[in-house]
N, C-alpha and C positions, 0 to 999 in steps of 0.2 A: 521356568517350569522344568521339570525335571520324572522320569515315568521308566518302568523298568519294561526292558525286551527282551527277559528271560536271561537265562545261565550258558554256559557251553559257547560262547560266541567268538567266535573264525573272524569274520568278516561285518563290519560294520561304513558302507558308502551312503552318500544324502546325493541326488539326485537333482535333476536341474527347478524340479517343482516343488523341491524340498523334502522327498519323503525319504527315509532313513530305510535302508535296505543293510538287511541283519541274515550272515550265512552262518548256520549253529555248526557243531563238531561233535563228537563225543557220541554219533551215535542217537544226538538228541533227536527227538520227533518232532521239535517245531522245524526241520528243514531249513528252508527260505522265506522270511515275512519281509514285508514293508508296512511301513509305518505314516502314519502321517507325520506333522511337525509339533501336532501338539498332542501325542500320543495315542493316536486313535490307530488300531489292529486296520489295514487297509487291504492287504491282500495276502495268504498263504498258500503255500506249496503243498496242502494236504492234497487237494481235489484238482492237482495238476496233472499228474498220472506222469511224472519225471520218474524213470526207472531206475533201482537202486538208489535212493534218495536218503542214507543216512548221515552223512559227513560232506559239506559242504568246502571242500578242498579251493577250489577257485570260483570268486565272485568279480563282476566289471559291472559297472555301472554306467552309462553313455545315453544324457537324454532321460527319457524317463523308460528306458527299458534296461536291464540288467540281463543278463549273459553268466553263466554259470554250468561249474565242471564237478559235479558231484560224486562222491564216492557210493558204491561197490563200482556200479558200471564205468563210468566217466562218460556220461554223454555230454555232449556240447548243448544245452539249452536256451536260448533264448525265450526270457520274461516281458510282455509285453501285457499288464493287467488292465489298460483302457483296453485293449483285443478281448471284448466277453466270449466270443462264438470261439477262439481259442487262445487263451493267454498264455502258454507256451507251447514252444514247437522243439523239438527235441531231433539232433542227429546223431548215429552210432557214431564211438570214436574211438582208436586204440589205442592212444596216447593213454598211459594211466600216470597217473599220481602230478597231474601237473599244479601246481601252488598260484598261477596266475595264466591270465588268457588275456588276449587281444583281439578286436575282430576288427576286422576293415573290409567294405563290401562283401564280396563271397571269398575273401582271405581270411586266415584265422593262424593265430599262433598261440602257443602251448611253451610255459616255461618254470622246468621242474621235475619233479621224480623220483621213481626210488633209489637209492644205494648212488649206484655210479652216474644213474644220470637226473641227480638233482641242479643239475644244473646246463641241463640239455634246454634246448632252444628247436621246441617242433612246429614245422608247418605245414599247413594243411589249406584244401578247397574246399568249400561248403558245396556239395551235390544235394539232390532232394533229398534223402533220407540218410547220408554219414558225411561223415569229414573224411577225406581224399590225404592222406599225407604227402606232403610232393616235397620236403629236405628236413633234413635234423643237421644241428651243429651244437659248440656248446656258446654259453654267453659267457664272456670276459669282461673284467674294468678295464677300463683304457689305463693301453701301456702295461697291462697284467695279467693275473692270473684270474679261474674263476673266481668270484666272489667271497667263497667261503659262507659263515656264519653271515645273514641278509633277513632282510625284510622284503616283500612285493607286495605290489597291488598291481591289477589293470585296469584301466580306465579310455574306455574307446579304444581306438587304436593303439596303444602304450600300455608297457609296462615299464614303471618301475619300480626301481632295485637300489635299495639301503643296503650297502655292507659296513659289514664292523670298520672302524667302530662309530656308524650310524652317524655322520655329520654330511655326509653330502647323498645328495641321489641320483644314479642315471637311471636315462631314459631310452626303452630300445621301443623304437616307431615303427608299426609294421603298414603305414603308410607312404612312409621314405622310402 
């Protein structure tokens, strides 16, 4: 079976219940959907009231909730669409331009950015209403330098990190 999730797509993770979770870019207006497995439209981000919701910079996927760092604002979001009375809960955050996230209990890390700190390593505490930053560093390969030219995803508590030229991957656990 095979079914189209639109143009512009960032981010594409499947979930533990199978459904395909698609972060657009470009500005698109489909935001953030989930999908079912056999292409049925399951939930969007139009009537989430996510602030600044054009460019879906970093998506995590853990369980069947998704986690998500969108562009203008960057808020920290958490997607929860079996929660109907509120399927997301949104916290202010200043980290901008980060490319992947991680979240572990009321921990949270941010990895990316613009210019000089694309490759910053920010962390933060989940308070009721924003993310608390409590250290920045940058992220390195073992035994080197940043990364360079990479790939990222988060997923749960992890992120990782494909660098050129893309045959292995590490893992930085903000569980550990």
């Amino acid at each position: 079976m095979s079914f189209s999730v639109g143009d512009a797509i960032e981010h594409r993770l499947v979930d533990e219940a199978s459904h395909i979770w698609v972060g657009h870019f470009d500005e698109n207006p489909a935001g953030i959907r989930r999908w079912s497995a056999t292409g049925q439209l399951a939930w969007t981000s139009d009537s989430a009231r996510i602030p600044g919701l054009f460019d879906c910079y970093a998506l995590n996927v853990s369980g069947t909730a998704a986690w998500a760092c969108p562009y203008t604002d960057f808020p920290l979001v958490e997607i929860r669409p079996n929660r109907p009375d509120r399927p997301a809960t949104v916290w202010a955050n200043r980290v901008r331009g980060a490319r992947a996230v991680a979240v572990h209990g009321d921990r949270v890390a941010f990895y990316g950015g613009y210019g000089e700190e694309r490759d910053r390593l920010a962390h933060g505490e989940l308070t009721e209403t924003s993310v608390e930053p409590t250290d920045v560093g940058l992220l390195t390969v073992p035994h080197g330098p940043a990364p360079g030219r990479r790939r990222v995803v988060g997923r749960g508590s992890k992120i990782y990190v494909q660098a050129e030229p893309f045959t292995a991957w590490g893992v930085f656990d903000l569980s550990g």
